[in-house]
C-alpha positions in Angstrom: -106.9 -136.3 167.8 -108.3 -133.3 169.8 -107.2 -130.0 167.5 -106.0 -127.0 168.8 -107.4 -123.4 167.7 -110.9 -124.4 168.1 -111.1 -120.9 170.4 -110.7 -119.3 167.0 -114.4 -119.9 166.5 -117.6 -119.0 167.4 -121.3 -120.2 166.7 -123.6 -119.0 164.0 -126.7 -118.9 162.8 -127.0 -119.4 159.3 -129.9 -117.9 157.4 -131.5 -121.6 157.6 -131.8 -121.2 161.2 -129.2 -123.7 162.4 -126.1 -123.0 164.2 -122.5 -124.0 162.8 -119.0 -122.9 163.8 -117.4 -120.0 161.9 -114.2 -118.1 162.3 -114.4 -115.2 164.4 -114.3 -111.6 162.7 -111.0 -111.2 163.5 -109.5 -114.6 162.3 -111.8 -114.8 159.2 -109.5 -112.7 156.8 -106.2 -114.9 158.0 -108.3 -117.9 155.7 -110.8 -119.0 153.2 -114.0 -118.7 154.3 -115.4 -122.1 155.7 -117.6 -123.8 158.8 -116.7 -126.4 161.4 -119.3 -129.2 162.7 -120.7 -128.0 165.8 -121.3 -131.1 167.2 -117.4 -132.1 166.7 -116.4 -128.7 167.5 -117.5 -129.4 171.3 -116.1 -132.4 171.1 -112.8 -131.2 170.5 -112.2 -131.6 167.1 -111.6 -129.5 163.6 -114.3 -131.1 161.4 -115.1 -128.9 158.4 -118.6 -129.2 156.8 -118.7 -129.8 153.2 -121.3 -129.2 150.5 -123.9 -131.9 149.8 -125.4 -132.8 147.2 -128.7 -131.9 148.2 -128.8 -128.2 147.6 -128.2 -125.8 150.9 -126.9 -128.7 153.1 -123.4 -128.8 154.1 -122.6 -132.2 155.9 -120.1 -133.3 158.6 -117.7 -135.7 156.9 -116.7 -137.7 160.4 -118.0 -141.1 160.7 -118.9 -141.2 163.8 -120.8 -137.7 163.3 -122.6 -137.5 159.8 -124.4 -134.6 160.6 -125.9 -132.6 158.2 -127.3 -128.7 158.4 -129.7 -127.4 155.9 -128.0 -123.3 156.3 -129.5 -121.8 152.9 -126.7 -120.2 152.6 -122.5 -120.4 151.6 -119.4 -119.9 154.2 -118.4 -116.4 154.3 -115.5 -114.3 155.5 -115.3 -110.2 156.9 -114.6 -109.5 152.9 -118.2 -109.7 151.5 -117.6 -111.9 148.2 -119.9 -114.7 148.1 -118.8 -117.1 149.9 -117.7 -114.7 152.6 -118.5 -114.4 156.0 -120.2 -110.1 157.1 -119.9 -109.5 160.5 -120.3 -106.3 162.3 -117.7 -106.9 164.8 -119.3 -104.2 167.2 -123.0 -105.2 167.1 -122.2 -108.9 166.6 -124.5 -109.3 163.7 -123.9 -109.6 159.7 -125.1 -107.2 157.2 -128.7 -109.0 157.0 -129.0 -108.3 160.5 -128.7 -111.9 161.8 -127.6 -112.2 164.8 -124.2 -114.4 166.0 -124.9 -116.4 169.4 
């Protein structure tokens, strides 16, 4: 099933130097902080990545995907707890100055 309110997000580079799908500064206070598979995410689906058990991975949970991203870091929202996702809205980067593509 193809999910709607994928527009919502927007790609990001996580201090590990891959790209995954976060909300976009001005959805990401609207839920808890969390990323998307970007590989599913242009397919057309919603598939959250999860934590692995190898420490700073998060993994894509589709079966036909299986992807895994080592980001170094934890889903984050405009709120700053850990966990929470800093972005500038106006220079479209986070508070450690990386940049959002």
């Amino acid at each position: 099933m193809i999910n709607e309110g994928l527009e919502r997000y927007d790609y990001y580079e996580t201090r590990g130097g891959v790209f995954v799908m976060a909300l976009k500064v001005k959805h990401s206070s609207q839920e808890p902080a969390h990323w998307l598979c970007p590989n599913c995410h242009e397919r057309g689906y919603m598939s959250q990545l999860t934590p692995s058990d190898t420490q700073a991975y998060y993994d894509c949970p589709r079966t036909d995907c299986q992807a895994s991203f080592k980001t170094n870091e934890e889903p984050a929202n405009s709120g700053g707890e850990k966990g929470a996702f800093i972005a500038d809205p106006h220079t479209e980067k986070d508070r450690a100055g990386r940049r959002r593509v």
